[in-house]
C-alpha positions as CSV (number, residue, x, y, z in Angstrom):
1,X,23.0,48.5,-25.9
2,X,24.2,46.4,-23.3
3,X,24.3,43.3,-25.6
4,X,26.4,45.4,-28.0
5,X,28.5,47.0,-25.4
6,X,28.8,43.4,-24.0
7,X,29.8,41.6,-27.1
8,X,32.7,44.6,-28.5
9,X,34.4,44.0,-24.7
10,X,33.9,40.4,-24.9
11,X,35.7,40.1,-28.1
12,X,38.7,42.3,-27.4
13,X,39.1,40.6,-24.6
14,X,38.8,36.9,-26.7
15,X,41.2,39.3,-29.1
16,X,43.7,40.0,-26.6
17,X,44.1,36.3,-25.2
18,X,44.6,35.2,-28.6
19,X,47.4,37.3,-29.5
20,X,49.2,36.4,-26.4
21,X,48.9,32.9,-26.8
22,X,50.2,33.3,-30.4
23,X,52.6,35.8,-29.8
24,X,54.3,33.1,-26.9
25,X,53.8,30.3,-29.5
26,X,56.1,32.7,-31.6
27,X,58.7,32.7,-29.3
28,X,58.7,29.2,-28.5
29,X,58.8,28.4,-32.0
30,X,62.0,31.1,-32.4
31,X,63.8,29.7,-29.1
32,X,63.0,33.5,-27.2
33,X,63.4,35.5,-30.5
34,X,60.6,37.5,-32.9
35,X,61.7,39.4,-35.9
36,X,59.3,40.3,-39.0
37,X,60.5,37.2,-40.6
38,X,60.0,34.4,-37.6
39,X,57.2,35.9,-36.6
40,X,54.4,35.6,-39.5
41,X,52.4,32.7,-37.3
42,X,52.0,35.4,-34.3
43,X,49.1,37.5,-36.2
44,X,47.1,35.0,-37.2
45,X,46.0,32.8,-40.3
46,X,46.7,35.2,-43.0
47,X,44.9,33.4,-45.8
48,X,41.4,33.3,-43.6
49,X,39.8,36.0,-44.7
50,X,37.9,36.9,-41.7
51,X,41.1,37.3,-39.9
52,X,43.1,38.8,-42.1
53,X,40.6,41.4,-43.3
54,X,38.2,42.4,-40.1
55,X,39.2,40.8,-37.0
56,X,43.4,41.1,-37.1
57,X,44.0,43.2,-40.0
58,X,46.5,42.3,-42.5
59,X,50.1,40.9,-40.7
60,X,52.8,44.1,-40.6
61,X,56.1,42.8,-40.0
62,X,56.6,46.2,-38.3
63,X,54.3,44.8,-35.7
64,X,56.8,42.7,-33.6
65,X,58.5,45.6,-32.4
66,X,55.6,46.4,-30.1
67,X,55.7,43.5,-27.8
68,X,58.0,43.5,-25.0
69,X,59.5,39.7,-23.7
70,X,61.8,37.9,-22.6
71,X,63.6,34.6,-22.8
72,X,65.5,32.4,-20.7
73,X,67.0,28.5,-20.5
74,X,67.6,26.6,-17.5
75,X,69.8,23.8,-17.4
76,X,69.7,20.4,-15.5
77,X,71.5,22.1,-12.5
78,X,68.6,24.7,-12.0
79,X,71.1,27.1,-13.8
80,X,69.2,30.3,-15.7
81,X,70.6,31.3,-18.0
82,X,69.5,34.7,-19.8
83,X,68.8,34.1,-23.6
84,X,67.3,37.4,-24.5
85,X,66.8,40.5,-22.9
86,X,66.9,43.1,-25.7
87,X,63.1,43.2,-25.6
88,X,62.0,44.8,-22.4
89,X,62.9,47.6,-20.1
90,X,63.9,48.4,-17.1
91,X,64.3,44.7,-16.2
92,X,67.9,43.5,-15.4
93,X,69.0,39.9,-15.5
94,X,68.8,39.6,-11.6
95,X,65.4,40.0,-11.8
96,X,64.7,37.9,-14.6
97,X,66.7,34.9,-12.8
98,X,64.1,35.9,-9.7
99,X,61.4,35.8,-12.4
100,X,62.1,32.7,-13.9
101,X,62.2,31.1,-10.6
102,X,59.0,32.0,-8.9
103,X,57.3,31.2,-12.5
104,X,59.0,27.5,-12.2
105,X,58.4,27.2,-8.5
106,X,54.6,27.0,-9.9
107,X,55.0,23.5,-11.6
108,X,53.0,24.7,-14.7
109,X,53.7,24.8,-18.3
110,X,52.2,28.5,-18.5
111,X,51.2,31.1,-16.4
112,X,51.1,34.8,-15.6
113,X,53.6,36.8,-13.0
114,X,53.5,40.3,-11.8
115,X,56.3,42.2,-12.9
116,X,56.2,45.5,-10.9
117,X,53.0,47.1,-12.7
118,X,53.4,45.0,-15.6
119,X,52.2,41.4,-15.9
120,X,54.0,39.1,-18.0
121,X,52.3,35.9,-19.7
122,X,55.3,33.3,-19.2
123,X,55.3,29.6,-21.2
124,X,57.7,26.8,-20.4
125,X,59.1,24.3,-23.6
126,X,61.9,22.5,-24.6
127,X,64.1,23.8,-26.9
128,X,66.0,22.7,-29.8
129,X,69.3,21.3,-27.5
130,X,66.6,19.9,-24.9
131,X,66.8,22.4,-22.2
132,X,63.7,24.1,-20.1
133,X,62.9,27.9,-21.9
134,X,60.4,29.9,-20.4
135,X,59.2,32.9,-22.4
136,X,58.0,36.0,-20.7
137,X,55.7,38.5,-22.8
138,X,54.4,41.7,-21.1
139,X,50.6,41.4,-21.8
140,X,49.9,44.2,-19.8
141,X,50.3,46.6,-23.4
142,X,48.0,43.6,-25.1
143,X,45.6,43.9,-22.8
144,X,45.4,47.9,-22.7
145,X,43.0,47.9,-25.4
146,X,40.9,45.6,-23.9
147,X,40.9,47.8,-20.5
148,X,40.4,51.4,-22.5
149,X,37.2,49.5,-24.1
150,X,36.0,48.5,-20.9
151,X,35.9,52.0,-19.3
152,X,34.5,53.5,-22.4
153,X,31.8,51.3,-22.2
154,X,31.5,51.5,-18.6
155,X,30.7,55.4,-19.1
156,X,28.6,55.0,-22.2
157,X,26.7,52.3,-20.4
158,X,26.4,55.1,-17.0
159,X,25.8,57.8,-19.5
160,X,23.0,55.9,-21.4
161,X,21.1,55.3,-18.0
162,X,21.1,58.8,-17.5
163,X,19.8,60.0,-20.6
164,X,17.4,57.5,-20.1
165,X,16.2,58.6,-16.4
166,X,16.0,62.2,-17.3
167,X,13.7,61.2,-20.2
168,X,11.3,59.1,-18.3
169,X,11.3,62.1,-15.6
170,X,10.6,64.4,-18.3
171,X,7.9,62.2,-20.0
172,X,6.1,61.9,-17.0
């Protein structure tokens, strides 16, 4: 049980890095922008059949409208500028500017920041004109599968050492 347990958890949580690396790939690709038709390369290799049929399901272009991001440019001047914002809530451009800021004062190309009690997955790139982007995605939502599978297996794990203790007191 606990190599089964183990392995469903483990996967999610492969699962759930995956998607946020392809889902920031997406918006790099799209210069900060997802809609059902840019967006195809976010869920995966459609014409693998492991992918498309069992592990990722067949791509919805409904599917983008569940991910919550954010994209910005920054000029030679250290100027941010705010490219899209439509995507998230409850974040206003002030805060994205601070965002944007801390994630560059890290000197990587990709990262993750807290956002109040969300975490966003950020990735810097060039785009089309030359400028810095950075990409924010909240992978907080990604990863709430991953966590909800975690405690269910947590208390099926607790659970099962129960049942079996009370059995071996019984048998005895």
């Amino acid at each position: 049980m606990l190599i089964t347990l183990g392995g469903l958890v483990g996967i999610t949580r492969v699962q759930s890095k995956n998607e946020v690396d392809r889902v920031l790939t997406a918006l790099v690709k799209n210069e900060g922008h997802l809609s059902p038709r840019n967006a195809h390369a976010a869920f995966g290799n459609q014409n693998d059949s492991i992918n498309r049929n069992f592990l990722g399901g067949p791509y919805n272009p409904e599917a983008v409208y569940q991910y919550r991001y954010f994209a910005v440019t920054v000029d030679a001047s250290h100027r941010v500028t705010v490219v899209n914002d439509n995507n998230v809530y409850q974040v206003n451009s002030t805060k994205i500017k601070s965002i944007t800021r801390k994630a560059l004062s890290d000197h990587q190309d990709s990262g993750s920041i807290d956002v109040g009690r969300n975490q966003y997955a950020y990735r810097v790139a060039k785009n089309s004109v030359g400028q810095t982007m950075v990409v924010f995605l909240n992978e907080t939502l990604i990863y709430n599968r991953f966590w909800l599978l975690f405690r269910v297996a947590v208390v099926l794990g607790i659970g099962s050492l129960i049942v079996f203790a009370v059995v071996l007191k019984i048998a005895k």
